[in-house]
C-alpha positions as CSV (number, residue, x, y, z in Angstrom):
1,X,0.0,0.0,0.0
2,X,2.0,3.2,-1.5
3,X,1.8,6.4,1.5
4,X,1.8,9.6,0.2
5,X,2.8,12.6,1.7
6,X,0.3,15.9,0.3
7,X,1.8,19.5,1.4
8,X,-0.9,22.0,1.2
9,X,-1.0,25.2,0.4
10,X,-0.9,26.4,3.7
11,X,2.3,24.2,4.7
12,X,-0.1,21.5,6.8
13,X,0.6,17.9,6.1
14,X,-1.7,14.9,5.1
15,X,-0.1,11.5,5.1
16,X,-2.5,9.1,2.8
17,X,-2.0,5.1,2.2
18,X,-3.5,4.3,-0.8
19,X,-4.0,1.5,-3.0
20,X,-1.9,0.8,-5.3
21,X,-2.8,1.8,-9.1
22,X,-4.7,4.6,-7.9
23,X,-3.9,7.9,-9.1
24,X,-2.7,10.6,-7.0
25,X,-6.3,12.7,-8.1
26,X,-8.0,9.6,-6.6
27,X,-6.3,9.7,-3.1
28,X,-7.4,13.3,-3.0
29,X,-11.0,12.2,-3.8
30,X,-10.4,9.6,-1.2
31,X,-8.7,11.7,1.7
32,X,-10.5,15.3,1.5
33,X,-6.9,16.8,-0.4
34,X,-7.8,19.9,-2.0
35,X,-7.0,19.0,-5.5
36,X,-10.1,20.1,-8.0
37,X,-9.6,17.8,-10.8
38,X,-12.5,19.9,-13.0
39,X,-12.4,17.0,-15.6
40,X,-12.7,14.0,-13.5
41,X,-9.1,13.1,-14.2
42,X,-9.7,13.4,-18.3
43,X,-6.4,15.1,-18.7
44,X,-8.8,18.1,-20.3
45,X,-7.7,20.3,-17.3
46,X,-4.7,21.5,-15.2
47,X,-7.0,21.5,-12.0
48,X,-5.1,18.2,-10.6
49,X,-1.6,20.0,-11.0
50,X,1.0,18.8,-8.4
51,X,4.6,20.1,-7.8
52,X,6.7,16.5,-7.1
53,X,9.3,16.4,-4.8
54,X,13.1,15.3,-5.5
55,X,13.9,13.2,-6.0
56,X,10.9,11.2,-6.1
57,X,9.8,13.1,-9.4
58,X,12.8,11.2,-11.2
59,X,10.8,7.9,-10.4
60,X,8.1,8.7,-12.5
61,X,7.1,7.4,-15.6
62,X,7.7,11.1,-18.2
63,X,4.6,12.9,-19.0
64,X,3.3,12.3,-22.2
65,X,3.1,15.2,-25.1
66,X,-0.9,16.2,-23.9
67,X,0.4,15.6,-20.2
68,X,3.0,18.9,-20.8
69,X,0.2,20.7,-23.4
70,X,-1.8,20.4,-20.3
71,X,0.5,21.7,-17.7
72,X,1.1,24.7,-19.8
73,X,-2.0,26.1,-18.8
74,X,-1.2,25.7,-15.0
75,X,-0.4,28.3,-12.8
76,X,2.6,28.2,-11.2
77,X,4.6,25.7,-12.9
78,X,7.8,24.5,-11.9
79,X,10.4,22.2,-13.3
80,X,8.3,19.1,-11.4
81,X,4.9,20.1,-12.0
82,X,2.5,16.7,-12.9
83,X,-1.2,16.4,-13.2
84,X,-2.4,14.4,-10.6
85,X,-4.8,12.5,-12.6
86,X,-1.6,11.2,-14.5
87,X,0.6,9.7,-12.2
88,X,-0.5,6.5,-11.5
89,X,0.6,5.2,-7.9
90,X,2.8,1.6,-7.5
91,X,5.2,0.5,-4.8
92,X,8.3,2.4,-6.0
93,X,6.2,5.2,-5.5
94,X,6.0,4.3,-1.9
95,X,6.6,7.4,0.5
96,X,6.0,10.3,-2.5
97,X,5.9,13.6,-1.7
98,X,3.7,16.4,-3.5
99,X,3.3,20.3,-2.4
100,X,-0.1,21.6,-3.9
101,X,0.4,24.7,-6.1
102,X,0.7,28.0,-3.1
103,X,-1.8,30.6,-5.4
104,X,-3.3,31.0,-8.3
105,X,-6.4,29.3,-10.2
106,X,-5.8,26.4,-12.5
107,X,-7.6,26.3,-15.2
């Protein structure tokens, strides 16, 4: 059962086991994270955007070409921005870390 670690906007920390092949949108569903996911995890949104932490971003599978099309229409992106709704949750992904966008509206 992969745990994840969620660090929310205002720095508080949820700790979440999940089941594995869940997505990190569904553990939010799951665990009252404040991730909007507008499209219901459709990839036709950045509403589900995450910032990964190293080095546990170098563990995932890359985005694909309408994962990054996506992003672009986040706010605040970084270097390790994801969409939740993409990344797809397995035992090397035990113990993840993810910070929830600090401001903005994604779209």
């Amino acid at each position: 059962m992969p745990r994840v670690t969620f660090i929310a906007r205002d720095g508080s920390i949820d700790v979440c086991d999940a089941e594995e092949g869940w997505t990190l949108l569904q553990v939010s569903r799951a665990f009252g994270i404040e991730i909007e996911g507008a499209c219901e995890g459709n990839m036709a949104c950045a509403t589900c955007h995450v910032i990964v932490q190293d080095p546990w971003y170098q563990r995932l599978l890359a985005p694909s070409d309408d994962e990054e099309d996506m992003l672009d229409l986040a706010y605040g992106l970084t270097e390790t921005s994801r969409l939740g709704c993409q990344i797809e949750l397995t035992a090397n992904l035990d113990g993840l870390v993810v910070r929830l966008p600090d401001t903005g509206e994604n779209l």
